[in-house]
C-alpha positions in Angstrom: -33.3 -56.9 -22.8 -32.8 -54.0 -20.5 -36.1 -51.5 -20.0 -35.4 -48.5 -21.1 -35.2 -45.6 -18.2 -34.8 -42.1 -17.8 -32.0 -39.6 -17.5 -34.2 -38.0 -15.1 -35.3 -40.6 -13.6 -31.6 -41.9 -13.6 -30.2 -38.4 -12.1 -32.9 -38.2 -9.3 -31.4 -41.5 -8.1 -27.9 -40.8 -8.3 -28.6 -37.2 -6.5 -29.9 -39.3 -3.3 -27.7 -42.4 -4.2 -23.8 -40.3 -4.9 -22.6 -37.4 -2.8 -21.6 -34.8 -5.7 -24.1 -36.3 -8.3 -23.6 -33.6 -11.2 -26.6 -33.6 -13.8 -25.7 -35.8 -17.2 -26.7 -37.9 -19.8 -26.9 -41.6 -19.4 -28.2 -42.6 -22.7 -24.7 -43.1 -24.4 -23.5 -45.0 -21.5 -25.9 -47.8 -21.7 -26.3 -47.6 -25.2 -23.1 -49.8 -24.9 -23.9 -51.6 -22.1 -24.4 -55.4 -21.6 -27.8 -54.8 -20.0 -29.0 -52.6 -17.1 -31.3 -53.8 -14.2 -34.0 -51.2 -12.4 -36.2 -51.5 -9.2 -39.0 -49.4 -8.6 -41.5 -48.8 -6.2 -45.1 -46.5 -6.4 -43.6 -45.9 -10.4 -40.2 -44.3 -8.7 -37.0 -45.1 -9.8 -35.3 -46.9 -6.5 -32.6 -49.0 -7.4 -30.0 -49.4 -10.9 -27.3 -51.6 -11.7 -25.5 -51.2 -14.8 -23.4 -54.4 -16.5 -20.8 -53.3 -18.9 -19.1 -55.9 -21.3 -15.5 -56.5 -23.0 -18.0 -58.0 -25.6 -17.0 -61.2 -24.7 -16.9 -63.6 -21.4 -16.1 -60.7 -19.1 -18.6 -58.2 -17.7 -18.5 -55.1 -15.1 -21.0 -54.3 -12.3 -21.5 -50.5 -12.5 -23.0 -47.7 -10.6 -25.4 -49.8 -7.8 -27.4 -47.7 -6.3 -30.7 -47.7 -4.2 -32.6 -45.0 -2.9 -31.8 -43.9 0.6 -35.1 -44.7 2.0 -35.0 -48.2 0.5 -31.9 -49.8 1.4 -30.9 -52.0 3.8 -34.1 -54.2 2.4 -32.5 -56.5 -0.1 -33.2 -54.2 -3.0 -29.7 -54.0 -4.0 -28.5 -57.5 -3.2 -32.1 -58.4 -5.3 -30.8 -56.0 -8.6 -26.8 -57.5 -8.0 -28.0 -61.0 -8.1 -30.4 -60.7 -11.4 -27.5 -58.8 -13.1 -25.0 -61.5 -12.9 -28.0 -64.0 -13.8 -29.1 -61.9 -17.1 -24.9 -61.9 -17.7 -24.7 -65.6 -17.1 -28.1 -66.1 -19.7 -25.7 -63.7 -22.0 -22.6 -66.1 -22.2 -20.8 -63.8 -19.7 -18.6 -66.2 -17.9 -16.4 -63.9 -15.2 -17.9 -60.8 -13.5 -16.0 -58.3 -12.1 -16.8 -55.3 -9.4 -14.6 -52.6 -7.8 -15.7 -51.2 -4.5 -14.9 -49.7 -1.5 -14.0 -51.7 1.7 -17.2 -50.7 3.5 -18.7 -52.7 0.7 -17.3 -55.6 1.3 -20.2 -57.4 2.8 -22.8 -56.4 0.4 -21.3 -57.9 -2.7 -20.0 -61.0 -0.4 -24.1 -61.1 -0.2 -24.3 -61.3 -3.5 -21.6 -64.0 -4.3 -18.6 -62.0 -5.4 -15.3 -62.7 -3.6 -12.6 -60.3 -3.2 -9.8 -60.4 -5.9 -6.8 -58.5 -6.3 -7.2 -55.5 -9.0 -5.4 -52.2 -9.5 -7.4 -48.9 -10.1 -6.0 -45.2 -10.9 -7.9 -42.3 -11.2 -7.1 -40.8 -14.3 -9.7 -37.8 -14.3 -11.8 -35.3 -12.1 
């Protein structure tokens, strides 16, 4: 089971983490969410990894993100890598992750390989 976190500790993340961060809610999100992974450090928030779920064998690596004076120090790789092992424990069988090409090594790190996939923005 997934501790429970913050909206403000979530948003002070994602304001180092995301260029743009606006202000929001995360409670809804991952209400529905297969499970949810943290890191902290000294009681701050440092690192998140959200799983979402078809709610069946498939799952969805969301929003990674470590604080910008903790990266580069396995923290991410670490919160990857326990997220597809709490998935696996769930009777997830494939996970997926869409990402940028300058993130190519990083989830390489963590054991995903590069697949095919088609994405369209849809919104602002």
């Amino acid at each position: 089971m997934s501790e429970p976190v913050s909206d403000v500790a979530l948003n002070r993340l994602f304001a180092d983490a995301w260029e743009g961060h606006v202000e929001r809610s995360f409670q809804a999100v991952l209400s529905r969410s297969l499970l949810h992974v943290c890191a902290y450090a000294d009681g701050h928030l440092i690192g998140f990894v959200n799983v979402a779920t078809d709610g069946g064998r498939h799952a969805f690596i969301l929003d990674t993100c470590v604080h910008s004076h903790h990266r580069n120090q396995g923290v991410g790789r670490a919160l990857v890598r326990q997220a597809i092992q709490q998935a696996s424990d769930a009777g997830v069988t494939w996970v997926h992750v869409d990402y940028e090409p300058a993130l190519h090594r990083f989830y390489a790190a963590c054991g995903l390989r590069p697949s095919s996939a088609g994405v369209l923005r849809v919104g602002p």
